[in-house]
C-alpha positions as CSV (number, residue, x, y, z in Angstrom):
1,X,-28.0,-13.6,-3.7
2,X,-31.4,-15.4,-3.4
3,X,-33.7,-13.9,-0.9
4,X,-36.6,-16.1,-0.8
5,X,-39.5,-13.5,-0.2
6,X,-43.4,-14.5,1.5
7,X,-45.3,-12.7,-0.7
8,X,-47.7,-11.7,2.4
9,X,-47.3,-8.0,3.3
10,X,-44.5,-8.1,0.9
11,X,-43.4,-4.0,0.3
12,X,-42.9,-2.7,-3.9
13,X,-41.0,-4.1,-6.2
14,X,-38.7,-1.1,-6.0
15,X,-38.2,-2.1,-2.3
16,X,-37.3,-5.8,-2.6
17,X,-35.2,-4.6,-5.1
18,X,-33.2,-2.5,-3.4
19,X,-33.0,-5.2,-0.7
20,X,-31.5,-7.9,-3.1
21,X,-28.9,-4.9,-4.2
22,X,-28.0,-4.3,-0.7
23,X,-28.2,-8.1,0.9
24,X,-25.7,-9.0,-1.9
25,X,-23.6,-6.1,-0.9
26,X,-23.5,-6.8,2.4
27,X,-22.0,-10.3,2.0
28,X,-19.9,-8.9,-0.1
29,X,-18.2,-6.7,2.4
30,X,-17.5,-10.2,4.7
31,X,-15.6,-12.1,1.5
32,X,-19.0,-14.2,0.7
33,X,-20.1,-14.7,-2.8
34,X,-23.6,-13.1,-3.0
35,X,-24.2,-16.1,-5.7
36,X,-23.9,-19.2,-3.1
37,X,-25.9,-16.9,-0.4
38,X,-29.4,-17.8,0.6
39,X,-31.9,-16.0,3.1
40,X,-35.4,-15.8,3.6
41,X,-37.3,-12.7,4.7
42,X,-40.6,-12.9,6.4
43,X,-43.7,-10.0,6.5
44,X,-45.7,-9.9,9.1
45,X,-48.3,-8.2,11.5
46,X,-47.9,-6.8,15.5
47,X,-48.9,-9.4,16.7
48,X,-47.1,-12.8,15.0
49,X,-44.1,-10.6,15.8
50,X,-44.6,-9.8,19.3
51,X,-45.1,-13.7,19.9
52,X,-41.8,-14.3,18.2
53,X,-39.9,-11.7,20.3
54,X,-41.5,-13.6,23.6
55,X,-41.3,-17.1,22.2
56,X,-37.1,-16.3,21.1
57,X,-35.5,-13.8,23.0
58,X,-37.8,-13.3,25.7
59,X,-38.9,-9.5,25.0
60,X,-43.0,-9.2,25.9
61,X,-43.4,-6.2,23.1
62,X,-43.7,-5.6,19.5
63,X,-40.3,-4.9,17.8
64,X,-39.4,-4.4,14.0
65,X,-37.0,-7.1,12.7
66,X,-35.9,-9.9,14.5
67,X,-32.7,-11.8,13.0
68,X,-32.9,-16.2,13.2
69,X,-28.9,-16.8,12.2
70,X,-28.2,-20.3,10.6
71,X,-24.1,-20.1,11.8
72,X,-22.5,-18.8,15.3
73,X,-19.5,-18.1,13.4
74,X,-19.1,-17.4,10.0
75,X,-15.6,-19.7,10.3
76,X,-18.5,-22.7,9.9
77,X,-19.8,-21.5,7.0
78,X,-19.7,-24.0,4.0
79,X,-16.6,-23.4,1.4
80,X,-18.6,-24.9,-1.2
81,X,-22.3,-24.7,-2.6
82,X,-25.3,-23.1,-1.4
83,X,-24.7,-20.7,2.2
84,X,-28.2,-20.4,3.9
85,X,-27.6,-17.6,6.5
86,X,-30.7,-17.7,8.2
87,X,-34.0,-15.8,8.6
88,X,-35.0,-12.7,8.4
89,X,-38.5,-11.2,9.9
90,X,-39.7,-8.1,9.1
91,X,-43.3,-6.3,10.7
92,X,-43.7,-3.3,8.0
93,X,-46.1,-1.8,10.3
94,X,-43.3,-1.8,13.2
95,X,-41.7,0.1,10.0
96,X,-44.2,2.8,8.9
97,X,-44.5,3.9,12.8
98,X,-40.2,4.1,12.8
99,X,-39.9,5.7,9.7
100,X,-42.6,8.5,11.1
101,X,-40.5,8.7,14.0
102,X,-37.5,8.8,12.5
103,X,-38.3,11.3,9.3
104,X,-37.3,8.5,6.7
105,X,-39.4,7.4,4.3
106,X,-41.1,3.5,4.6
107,X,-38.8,2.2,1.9
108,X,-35.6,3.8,3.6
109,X,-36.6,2.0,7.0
110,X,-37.9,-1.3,5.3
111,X,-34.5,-1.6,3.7
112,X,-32.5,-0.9,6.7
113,X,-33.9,-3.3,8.6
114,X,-33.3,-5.5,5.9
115,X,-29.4,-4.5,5.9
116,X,-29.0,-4.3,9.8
117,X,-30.6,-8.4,10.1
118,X,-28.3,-9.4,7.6
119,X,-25.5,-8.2,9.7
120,X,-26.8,-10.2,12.2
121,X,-27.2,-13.7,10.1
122,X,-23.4,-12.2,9.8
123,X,-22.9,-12.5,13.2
124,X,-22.7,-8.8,14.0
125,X,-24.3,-7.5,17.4
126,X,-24.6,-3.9,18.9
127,X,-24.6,-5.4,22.8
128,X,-22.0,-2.9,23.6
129,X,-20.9,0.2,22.1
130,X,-18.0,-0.9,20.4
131,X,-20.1,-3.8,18.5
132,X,-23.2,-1.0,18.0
133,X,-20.4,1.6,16.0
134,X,-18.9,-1.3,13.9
135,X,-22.4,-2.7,13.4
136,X,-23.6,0.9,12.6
137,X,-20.8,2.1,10.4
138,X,-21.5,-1.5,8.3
139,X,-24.9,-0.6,8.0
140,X,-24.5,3.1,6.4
141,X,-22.0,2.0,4.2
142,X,-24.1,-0.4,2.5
143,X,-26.8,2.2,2.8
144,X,-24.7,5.0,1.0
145,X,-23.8,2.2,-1.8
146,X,-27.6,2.0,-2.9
147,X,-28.1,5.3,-2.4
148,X,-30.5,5.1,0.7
149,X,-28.5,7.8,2.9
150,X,-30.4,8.8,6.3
């Protein structure tokens, strides 16, 4: 899989890492070859992502990831060649406060976020519970493969 990183605010190298390890893994588990797979994953501060989350879905706060999906449906997705699923956008600060929340460590929450946006490029949601335990249940698997357990 390529993951085309910014290098601003970019976490370890043990971090992105893990993130290639798991992205791959995760297109794995829909049928996709990691090797034709493309997606770019964006660092930044509060506030660039706060103005994405008002300028694209709306939502006047600060959140941690939001997800930009190249396909609707993964039926449209190329048979051949390169397969660029979208973008990903990460605010590592969003992170470090979650994490602290949360008890996990900044590297487990920078690579979940990671995992659950690719979910979204694949065109999972968690709009209603059904989607959120599917979506969930995805998300720790991939989790448990790297090693990364809650």
């Amino acid at each position: 899989m390529n993951i085309i990183f910014s290098e601003e605010r970019m976490p370890g190298q043990a971090v992105v890492d893990k993130m290639i390890i798991a992205g791959a893994l995760c297109v794995e588990e829909e049928g996709i070859n990691p090797e034709n797979v493309v997606v770019s994953v964006t660092f930044v501060d509060e506030e660039e992502i706060h103005s994405l989350n008002k300028q694209y879905r709306g939502v006047d706060k600060v959140t941690d990831v939001l997800s930009f999906p190249q396909f609707n449906d993964l039926n449209d997705l190329p048979e051949d060649g390169e397969i660029c699923l979208g973008d990903v956008v990460i605010c590592p600060e969003q992170a470090l406060l979650q994490a602290d929340d949360f008890g996990h460590t900044p590297e487990r929450e920078l690579i979940y976020l990671f995992v659950h946006s690719v979910f979204h490029l694949l065109g999972y949601d968690h709009m209603d519970e059904e989607e959120k335990v599917e979506m969930r249940a995805k998300e720790e698997l991939i989790m448990s493969k790297i090693g990364v357990e809650r």
